[in-house]
N, C-alpha and C positions, 0 to 999 in steps of 0.2 A: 504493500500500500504506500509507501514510504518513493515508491519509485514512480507513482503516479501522480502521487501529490508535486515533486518536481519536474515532471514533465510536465503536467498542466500549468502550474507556477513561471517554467522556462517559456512554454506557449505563449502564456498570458504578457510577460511580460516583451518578448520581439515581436507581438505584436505590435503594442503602444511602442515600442518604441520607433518600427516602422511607421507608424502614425506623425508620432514626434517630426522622425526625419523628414516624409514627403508634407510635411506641412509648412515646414523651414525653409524648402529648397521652393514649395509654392510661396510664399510670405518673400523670400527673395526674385521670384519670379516678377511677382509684383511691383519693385521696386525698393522694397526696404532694406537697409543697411541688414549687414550679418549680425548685428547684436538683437536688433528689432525681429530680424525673421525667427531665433533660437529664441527668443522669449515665446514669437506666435507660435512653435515650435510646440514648446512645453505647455504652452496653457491653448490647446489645438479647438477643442470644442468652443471656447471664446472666440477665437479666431475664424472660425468656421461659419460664427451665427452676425459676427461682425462684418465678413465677405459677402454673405450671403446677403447682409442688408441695403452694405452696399452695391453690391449688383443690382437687387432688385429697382432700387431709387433711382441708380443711373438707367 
């Protein structure tokens, strides 16, 4: 059991972390400096509802 509990754990977490990255590398696609995209990066769902809004308004 012990071996599933870290394989789901290891799962769980490359996912978010792939989340992390393709939202950094989006957030610098955008135009934001490397510091600003690793912050969008890490707080992704913010970022995501923030993009989103502004898409829609433009």
């Amino acid at each position: 059991m012990p071996v599933l509990g870290a394989l789901l754990l290891g799962t769980t977490l490359t996912a978010v972390a792939m989340l992390v990255a393709l939202t950094a590398v989006g957030g610098r696609r955008r135009g934001h400096r490397y510091p600003v995209a690793l912050v969008e990066g890490v707080l992704f769902p913010v970022a995501w509802a923030v993009w989103y809004a502004r898409d829609r308004r433009d």
